[in-house]
C-alpha positions as CSV (number, residue, x, y, z in Angstrom):
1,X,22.8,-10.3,6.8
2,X,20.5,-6.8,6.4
3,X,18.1,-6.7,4.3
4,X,18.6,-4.5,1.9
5,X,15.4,-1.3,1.8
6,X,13.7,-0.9,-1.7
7,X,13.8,2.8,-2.4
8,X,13.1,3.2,-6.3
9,X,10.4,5.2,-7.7
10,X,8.3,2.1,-8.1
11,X,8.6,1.2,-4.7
12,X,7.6,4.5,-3.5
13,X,4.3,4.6,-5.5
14,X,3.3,1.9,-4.2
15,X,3.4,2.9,-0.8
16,X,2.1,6.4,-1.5
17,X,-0.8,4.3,-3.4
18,X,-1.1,2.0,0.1
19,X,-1.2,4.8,2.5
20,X,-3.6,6.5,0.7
21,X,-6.1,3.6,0.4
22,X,-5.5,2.4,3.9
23,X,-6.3,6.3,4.7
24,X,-9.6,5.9,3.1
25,X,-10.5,2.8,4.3
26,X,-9.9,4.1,8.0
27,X,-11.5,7.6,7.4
28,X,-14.5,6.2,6.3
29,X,-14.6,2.8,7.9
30,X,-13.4,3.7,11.2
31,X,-15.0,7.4,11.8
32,X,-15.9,6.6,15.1
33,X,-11.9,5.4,16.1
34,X,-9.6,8.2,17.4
35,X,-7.2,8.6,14.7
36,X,-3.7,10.3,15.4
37,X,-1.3,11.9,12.6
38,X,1.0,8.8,11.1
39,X,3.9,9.0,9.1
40,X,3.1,8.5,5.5
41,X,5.7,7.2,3.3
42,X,9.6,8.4,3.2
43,X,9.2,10.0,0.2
44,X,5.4,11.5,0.8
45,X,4.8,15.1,1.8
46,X,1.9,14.3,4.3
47,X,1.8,12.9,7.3
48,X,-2.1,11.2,7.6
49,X,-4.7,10.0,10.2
50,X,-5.0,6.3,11.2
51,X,-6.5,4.6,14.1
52,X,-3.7,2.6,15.6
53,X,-5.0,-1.0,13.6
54,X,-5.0,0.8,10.2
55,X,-1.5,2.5,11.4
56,X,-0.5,-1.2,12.2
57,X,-1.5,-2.3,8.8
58,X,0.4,0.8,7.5
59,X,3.9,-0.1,9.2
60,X,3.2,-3.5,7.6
61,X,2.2,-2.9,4.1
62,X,5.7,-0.6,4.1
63,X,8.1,-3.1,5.2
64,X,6.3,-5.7,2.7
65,X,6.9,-3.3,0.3
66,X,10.6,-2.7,1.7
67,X,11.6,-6.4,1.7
68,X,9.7,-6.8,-1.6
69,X,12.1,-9.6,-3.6
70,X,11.6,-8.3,-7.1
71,X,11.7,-4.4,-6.0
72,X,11.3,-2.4,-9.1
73,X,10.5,-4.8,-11.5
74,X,7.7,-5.9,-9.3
75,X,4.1,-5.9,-10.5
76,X,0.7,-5.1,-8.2
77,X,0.5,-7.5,-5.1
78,X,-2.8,-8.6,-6.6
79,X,-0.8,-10.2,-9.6
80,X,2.5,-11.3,-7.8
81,X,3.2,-15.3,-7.9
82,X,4.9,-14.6,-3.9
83,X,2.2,-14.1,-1.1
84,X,4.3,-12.7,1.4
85,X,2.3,-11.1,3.4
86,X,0.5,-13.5,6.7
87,X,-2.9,-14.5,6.1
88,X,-4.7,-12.1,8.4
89,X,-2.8,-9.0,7.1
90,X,-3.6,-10.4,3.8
91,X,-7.1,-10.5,5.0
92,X,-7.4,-7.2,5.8
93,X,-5.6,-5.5,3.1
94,X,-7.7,-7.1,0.6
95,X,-10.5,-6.0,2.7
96,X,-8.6,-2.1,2.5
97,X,-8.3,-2.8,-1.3
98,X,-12.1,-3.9,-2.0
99,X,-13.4,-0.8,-0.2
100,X,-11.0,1.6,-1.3
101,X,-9.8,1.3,-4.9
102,X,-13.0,1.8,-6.7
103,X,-12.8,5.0,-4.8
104,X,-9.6,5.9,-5.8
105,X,-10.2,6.8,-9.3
106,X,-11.9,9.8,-7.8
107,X,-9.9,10.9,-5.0
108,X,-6.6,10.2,-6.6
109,X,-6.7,9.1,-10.7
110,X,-3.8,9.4,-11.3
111,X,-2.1,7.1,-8.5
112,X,-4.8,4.6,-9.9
113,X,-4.5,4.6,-13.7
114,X,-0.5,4.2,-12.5
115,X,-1.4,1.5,-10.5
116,X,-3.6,-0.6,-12.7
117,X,-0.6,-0.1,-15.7
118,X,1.9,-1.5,-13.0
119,X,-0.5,-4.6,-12.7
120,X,-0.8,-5.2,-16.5
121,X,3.0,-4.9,-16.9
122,X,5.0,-7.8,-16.8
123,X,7.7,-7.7,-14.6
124,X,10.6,-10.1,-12.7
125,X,7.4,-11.2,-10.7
126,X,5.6,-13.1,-13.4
């Protein structure tokens, strides 16, 4: 049986909200890493530049979000009950997320007063 691709609005912000953390994590975290231009997500105008682990961690963070069992009802990752991603991609997105969202506010407000409604909205995932 296929598994069916999440493709709603809310789906797409949040991998237009991933990419552009991951993004900052590696331009500022991994300067000295050659970084090549990356696919951003389906529905994002830009392509960005990763270093191939932060283009890994990309790939993965997008199918997460594809596969995602509550789709657009979800809430933020941070507040889901399901913690499907492994432990040490979970390990180094919360290491993406600590760096970069306190830095997001400035480099992309709106993405993050979006995302910090998502996580104090219920949804199917609480």
């Amino acid at each position: 049986m296929a598994m069916l691709k999440n493709d709603g609005p809310r789906i797409r912000r949040e991998k237009i909200t991933a990419t552009r953390m991951i993004a900052l994590y590696c331009r500022k975290e991994h300067e000295d890493r050659e970084r090549t231009p990356r696919r951003a997500a389906v529905h994002h105008p830009a392509s960005v530049l990763l270093c191939d682990e932060c283009a890994e961690l990309h790939h993965y963070a997008e199918q997460r979000l594809d596969r995602c069992r509550f789709g657009e009802g979800k809430t933020t990752c941070l507040t889901c009950p399901v913690h499907c991603y492994a432990p040490i991609q979970r390990e180094r997105i919360r290491r993406v997320m600590a760096f970069a969202g306190p830095r997001m506010l400035w480099r992309h407000p709106v993405l993050t007063l979006r995302h910090l409604l998502d996580g104090v909205k219920k949804g199917h995932s609480q």
